[in-house]
C-alpha positions in Angstrom: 5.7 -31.6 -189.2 9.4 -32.5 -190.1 11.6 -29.8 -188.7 13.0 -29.3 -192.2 9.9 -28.4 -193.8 9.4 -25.4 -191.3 12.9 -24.2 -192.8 12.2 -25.1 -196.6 9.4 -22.7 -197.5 11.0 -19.3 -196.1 14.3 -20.8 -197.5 12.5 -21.4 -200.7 11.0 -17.7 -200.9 14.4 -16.3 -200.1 15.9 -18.2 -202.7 13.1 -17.0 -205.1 13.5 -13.7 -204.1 17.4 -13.6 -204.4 17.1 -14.9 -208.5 14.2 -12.2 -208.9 16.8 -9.4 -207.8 20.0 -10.8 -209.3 18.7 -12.3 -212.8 15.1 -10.2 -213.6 16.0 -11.3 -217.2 15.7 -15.0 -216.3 12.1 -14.7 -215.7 11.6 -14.4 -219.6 14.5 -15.7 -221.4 16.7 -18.9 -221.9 18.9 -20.3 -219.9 21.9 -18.5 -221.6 20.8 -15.3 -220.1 21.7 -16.8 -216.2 23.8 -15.7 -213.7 26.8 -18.3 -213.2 30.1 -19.4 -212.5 31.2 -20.8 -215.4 27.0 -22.2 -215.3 25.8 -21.7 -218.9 28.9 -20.3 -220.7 28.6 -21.7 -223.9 32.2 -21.2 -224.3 33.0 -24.1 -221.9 34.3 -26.7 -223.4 34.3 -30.3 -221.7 37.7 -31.4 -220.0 39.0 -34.7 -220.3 37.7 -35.7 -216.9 34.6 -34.7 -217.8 33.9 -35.0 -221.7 29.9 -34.3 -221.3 28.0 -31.3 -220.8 25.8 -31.6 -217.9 22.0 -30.9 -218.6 20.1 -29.7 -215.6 16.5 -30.3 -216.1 14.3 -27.4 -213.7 10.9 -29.4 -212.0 7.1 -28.0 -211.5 6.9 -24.0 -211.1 10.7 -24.3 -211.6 12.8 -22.3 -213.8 16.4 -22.6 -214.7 18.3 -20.4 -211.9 15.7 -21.1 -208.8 16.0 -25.2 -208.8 20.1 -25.1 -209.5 21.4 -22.0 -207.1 23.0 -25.2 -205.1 23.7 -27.7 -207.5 24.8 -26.1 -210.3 27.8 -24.0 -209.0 28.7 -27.5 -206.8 29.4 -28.8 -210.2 30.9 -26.1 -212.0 33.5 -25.9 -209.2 34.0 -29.6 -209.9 35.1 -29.0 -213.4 31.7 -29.6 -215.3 30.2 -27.5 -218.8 26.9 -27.2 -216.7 23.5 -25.6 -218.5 19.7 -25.0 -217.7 17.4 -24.4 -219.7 13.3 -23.1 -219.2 11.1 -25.2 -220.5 6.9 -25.5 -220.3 6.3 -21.9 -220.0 2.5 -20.8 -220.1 1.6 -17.9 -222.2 0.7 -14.8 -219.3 3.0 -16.8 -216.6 6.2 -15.4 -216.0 8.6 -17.3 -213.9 7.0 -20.1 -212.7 7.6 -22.7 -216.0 7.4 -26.6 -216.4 3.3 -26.3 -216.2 2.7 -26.8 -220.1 2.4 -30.5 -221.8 5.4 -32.6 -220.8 5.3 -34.0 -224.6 5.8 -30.4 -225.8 8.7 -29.8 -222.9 10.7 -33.0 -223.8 10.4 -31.1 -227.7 12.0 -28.1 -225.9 14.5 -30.3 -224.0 15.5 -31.6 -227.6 16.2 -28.6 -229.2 18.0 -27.9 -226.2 20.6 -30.6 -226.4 21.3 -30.1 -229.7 22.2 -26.5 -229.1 24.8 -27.8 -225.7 26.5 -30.2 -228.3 26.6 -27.9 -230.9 29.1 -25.6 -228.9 30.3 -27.8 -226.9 31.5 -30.0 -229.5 29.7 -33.2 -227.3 29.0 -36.3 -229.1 26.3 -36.9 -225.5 25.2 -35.1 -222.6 24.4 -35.9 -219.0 20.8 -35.1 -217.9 20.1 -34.2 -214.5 16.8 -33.4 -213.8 14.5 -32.7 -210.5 11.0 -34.0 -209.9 9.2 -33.6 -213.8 12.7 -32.8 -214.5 13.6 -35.4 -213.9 10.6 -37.5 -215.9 10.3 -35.9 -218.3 13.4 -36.5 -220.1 12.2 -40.0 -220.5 9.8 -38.6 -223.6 13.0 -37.4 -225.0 15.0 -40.7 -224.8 11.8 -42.8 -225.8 10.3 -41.0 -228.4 12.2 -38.1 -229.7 15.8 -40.1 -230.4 17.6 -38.4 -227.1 19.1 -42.5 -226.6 21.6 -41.6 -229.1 22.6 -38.0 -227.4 22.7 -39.1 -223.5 24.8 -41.1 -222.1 22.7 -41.0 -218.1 19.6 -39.5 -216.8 19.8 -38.6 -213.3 16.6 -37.9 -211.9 16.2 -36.4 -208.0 12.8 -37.4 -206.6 11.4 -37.3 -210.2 8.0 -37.9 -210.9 8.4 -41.5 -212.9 4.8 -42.8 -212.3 3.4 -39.8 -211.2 1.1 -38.6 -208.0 -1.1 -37.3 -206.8 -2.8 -34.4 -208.0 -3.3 -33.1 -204.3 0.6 -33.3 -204.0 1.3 -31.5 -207.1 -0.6 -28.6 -205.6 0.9 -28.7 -202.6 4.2 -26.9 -204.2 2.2 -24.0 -204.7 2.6 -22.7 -201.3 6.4 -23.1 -201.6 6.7 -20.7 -204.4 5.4 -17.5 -203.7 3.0 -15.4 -206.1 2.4 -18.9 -207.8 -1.3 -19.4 -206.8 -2.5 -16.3 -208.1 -1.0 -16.5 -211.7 -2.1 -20.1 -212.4 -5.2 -21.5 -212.6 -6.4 -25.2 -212.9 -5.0 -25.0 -216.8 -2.0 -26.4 -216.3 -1.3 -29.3 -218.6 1.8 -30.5 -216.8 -0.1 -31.2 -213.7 -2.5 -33.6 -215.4 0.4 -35.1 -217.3 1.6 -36.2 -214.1 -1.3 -37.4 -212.2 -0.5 -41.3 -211.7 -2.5 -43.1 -214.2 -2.1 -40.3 -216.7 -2.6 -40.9 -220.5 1.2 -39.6 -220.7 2.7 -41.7 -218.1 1.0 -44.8 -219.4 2.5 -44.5 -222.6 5.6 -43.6 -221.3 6.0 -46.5 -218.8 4.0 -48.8 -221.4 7.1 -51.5 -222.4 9.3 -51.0 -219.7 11.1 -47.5 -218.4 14.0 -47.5 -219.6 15.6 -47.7 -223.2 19.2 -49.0 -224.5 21.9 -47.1 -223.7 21.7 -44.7 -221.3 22.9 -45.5 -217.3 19.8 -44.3 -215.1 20.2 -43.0 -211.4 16.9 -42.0 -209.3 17.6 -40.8 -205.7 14.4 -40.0 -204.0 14.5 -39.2 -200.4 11.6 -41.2 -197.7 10.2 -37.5 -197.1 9.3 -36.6 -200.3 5.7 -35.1 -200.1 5.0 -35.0 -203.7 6.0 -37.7 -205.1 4.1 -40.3 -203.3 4.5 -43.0 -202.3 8.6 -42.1 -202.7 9.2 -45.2 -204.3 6.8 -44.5 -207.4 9.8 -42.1 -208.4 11.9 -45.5 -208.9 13.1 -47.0 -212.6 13.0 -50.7 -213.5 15.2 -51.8 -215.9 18.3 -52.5 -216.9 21.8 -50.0 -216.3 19.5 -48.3 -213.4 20.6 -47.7 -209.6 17.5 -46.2 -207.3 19.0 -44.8 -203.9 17.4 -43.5 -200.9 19.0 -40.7 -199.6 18.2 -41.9 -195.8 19.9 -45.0 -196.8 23.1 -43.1 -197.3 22.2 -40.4 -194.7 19.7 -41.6 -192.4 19.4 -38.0 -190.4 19.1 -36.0 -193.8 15.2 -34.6 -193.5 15.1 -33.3 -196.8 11.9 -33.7 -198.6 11.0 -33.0 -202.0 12.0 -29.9 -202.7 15.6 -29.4 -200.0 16.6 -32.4 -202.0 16.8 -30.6 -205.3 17.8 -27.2 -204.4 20.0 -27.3 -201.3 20.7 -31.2 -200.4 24.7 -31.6 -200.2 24.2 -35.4 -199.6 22.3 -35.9 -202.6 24.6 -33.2 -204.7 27.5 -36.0 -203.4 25.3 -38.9 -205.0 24.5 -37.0 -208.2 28.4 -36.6 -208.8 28.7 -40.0 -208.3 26.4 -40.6 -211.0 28.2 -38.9 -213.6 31.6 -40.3 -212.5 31.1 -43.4 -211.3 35.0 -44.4 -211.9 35.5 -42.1 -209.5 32.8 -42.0 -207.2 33.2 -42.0 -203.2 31.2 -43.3 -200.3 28.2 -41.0 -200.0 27.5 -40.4 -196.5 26.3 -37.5 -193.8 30.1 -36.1 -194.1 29.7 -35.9 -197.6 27.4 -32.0 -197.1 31.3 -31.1 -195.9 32.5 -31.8 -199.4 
């Protein structure tokens, strides 16, 4: 076993445990209703520096405080109009969302944008998105018009052409209470199976559309996604990373790299300013 993984799932519970104390109302409600700094204040207007809204995009039995207690104050503090949003919720399954059809979620997702430019005053937004998060935003820019409303999709380990089954289950020990409040009825899981009626559609003429700049960073560890570099994009106006490739001792695997991953937090500002991006490397968790 990696030593990171013996530290993820207590981390992961604690985390989980923290949100259920500070933010009961999260469980149940939209994104609006979650704790921040200056995360989900739809007063915030974008700053020259940054003119777009930042999108972040929960994964699998996420929700959207858990998967951004790192990320989204290390972009607030860098200036950013960041916002979550829940998306995929079951009926009876508080909490843990992202299990219901990803065709329905990417319907939620769209509503969702429009609302962020709406106040915001944004012509486009910047998605970033972990695991399904970041997939399933895809749907959105394919099908449901999003090319016109996001100017990049920055996906961290996401699921692009899917997994496993067996590796989509094995979250469920990572997120306490999970396992007894969903059974095998979970559309989302299915969606992503590789092979997957969804995906094949999704991936069927190429991934990516016109006009939107694609990142993936997916990290050689990553137990879900498998094998790692399934979570890559081809296409044009895409850049796939490794995180080992810019950090070779970074151990994180699939879900350190979303919640609590410096380095890849580095890589992800990067990615929305690349005019003023710097060298991503194991210094960079000092930054």
């Amino acid at each position: 076993m990696l030593p990171w993984k013996r530290v993820i799932r207590p981390l992961a519970a604690l985390l989980l445990a923290a949100v259920a104390v500070t933010a009961p109302a999260a469980s149940g409600a939209q994104a609006a209703a979650a704790p921040s700094s200056g995360w989900n204040d739809f007063t915030c207007k974008p700053s020259a520096a940054h003119p777009r809204p930042v999108v972040l995009v929960h994964g699998t039995f996420g929700n959207s405080v858990d998967n951004w207690l790192g990320l989204a104050p290390y972009l607030t503090s860098r200036g950013y109009c960041v916002f979550s949003l829940d998306y995929g919720q079951l009926p009876g399954v508080p909490f843990f969302h992202g299990l219901g059809p990803v065709e329905k979620s990417a319907e939620q997702l769209d509503a969702y944008v429009d609302r962020v430019r709406a106040a915001t005053g944004a012509a486009k937004v910047d998605i970033v998105g972990h695991s399904q998060g970041g997939m399933m935003p895809r749907h959105y820019l394919k099908f449901l018009g999003g090319a016109a409303e996001v100017n990049a999709l920055i996906g961290i380990a996401p699921s692009n052409h899917g997994t496993t089954l067996g590796g989509l289950t094995a979250l469920l020990p990572y997120f306490p209470g999970a396992e007894d409040l969903i059974d095998e009825a979970t559309p989302a899981l299915a969606d992503q199976i590789a092979g997957s009626a969804f995906l094949t559609e999704l991936n069927a003429g190429g991934d990516t559309v016109p006009g939107v700049r694609y990142t993936v960073i997916a990290t050689r560890y990553d137990e879900v996604v498998t094998p790692y570099r399934s979570a890559f994009l081809t296409g044009p106006n895409v850049r796939n990373v490794v995180l080992q490739d810019l950090c070779a001792a970074d151990l994180s695997e699939h879900l350190a790299i979303g919640l609590l991953d410096r380095i890849a937090f580095h890589e992800v500002a990067n990615a929305l300013d690349p005019d003023h991006a710097r060298r991503t490397t194991c210094a960079s968790v000092f930054s």
